[in-house]
Every structure is written in structure tokens, then in C-alpha cells.
C-alpha positions in Angstrom: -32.1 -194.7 6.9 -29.7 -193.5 3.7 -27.7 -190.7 4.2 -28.1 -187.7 1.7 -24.3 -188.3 0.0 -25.9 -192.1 -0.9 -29.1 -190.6 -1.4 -27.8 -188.1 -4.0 -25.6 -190.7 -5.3 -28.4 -193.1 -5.5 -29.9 -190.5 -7.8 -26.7 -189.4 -9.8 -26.4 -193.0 -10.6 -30.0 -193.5 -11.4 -30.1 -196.6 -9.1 -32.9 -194.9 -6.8 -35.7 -196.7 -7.4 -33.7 -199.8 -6.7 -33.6 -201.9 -3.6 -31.7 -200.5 -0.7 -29.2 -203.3 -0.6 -28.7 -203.4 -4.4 -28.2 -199.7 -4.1 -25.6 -200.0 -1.5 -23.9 -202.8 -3.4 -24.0 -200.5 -6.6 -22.4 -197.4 -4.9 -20.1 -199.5 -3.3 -19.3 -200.7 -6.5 -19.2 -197.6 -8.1 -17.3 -195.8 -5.8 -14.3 -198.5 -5.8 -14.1 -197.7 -9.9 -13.9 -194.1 -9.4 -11.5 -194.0 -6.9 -9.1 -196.0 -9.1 -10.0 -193.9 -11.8 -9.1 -190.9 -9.8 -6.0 -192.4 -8.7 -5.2 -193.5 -12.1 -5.4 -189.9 -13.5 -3.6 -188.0 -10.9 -0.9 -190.6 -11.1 -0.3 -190.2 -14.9 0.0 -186.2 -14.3 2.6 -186.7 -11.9 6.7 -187.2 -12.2 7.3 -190.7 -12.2 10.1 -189.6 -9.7 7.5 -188.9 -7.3 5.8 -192.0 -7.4 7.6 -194.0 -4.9 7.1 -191.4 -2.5 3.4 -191.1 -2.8 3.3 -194.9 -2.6 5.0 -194.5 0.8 2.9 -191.5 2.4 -0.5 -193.4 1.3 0.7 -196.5 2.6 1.6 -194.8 5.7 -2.3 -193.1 5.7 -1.4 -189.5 6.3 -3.8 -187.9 4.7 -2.8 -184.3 5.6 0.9 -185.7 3.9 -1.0 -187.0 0.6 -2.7 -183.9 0.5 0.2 -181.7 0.5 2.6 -183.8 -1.3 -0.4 -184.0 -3.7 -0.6 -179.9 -3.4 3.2 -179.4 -4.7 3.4 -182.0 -6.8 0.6 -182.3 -9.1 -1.5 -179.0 -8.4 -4.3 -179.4 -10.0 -4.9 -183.1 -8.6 -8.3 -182.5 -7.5 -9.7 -181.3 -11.0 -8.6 -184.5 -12.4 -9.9 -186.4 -9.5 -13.0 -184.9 -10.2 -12.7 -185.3 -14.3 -12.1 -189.2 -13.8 -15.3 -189.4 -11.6 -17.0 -187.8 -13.8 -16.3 -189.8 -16.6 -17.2 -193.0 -14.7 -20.2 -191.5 -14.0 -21.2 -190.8 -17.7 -19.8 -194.8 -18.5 -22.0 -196.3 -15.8 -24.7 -193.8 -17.1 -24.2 -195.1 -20.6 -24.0 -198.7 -19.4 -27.2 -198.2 -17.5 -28.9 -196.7 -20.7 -27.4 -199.8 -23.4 
């Protein structure tokens, strides 16, 4: 039985009428994209100074430590973590539509 976050997801993507395992494979799919995208765009906003060092705290899997490095260094990191989603959202909505 689906959870409500695939559920909803299902349904953000537009992939609900789908076959379960196609819409698994889809969100999985998805979800990979956006989280690059994510990273991608908080990356770009911060210091390249600061890179190496996030490097090391998410290769060390400390989220708590990637949080609040994330917290000082690039403040708003969750707005464009949320932007870049977005935006793969409305592409794979477009896709979907073409």
C-alpha cells in the first residue's frame, strides 16, 4: 500500500493513474534529479571556500553537521532547495505534456 508522500507525489507528477511499479520507478527517478538539482543550487550559492568542507561533513553523513554548516554558510539553502525542485517539477510537467 503507497504511502501518502508517494501518493501525493504520484499526483504532483501526474503519474497516478500509472502502474504502481512504473510509478515507483518514476519517483525514484524523479526524486534522484531533484536532489541533484537541489544540491546543484545550494552549491553555486555557497563560497567555493566552503566547498571542501561540505564535501567532508556529507561524506561523513552528519546530517545535524550539514544542516548547520548549511545554516551559517548559505542561509537561505532551503528556499533554493525548494526552487530547484520546483523547477524539476514544472520540466518533468512540461516533458509529460510535449
Amino acid at each position: 500500500m503507497p504511502d501518502d508522500m508517494t501518493t501525493r507525489l504520484a499526483e504532483d507528477l501526474g503519474i497516478g493513474t500509472l502502474p504502481r511499479e512504473d510509478q515507483e520507478k518514476l519517483i525514484m527517478q524523479f526524486t534522484e534529479v531533484a536532489l541533484k538539482a537541489a544540491t546543484v543550487s545550494v552549491l553555486e550559492k555557497m563560497p567555493e571556500e566552503k566547498r571542501v568542507e561540505f564535501a567532508q561533513l556529507a561524506e561523513a553523513g552528519d546530517a545535524g553537521a550539514v544542516r548547520a554548516f548549511l545554516d551559517t554558510t548559505v542561509p537561505d539553502h532551503e528556499t533554493f532547495a525548494r526552487a530547484a525542485v520546483q523547477e524539476e517539477l514544472r520540466k518533468f510537467k512540461e516533458f509529460q505534456a510535449s
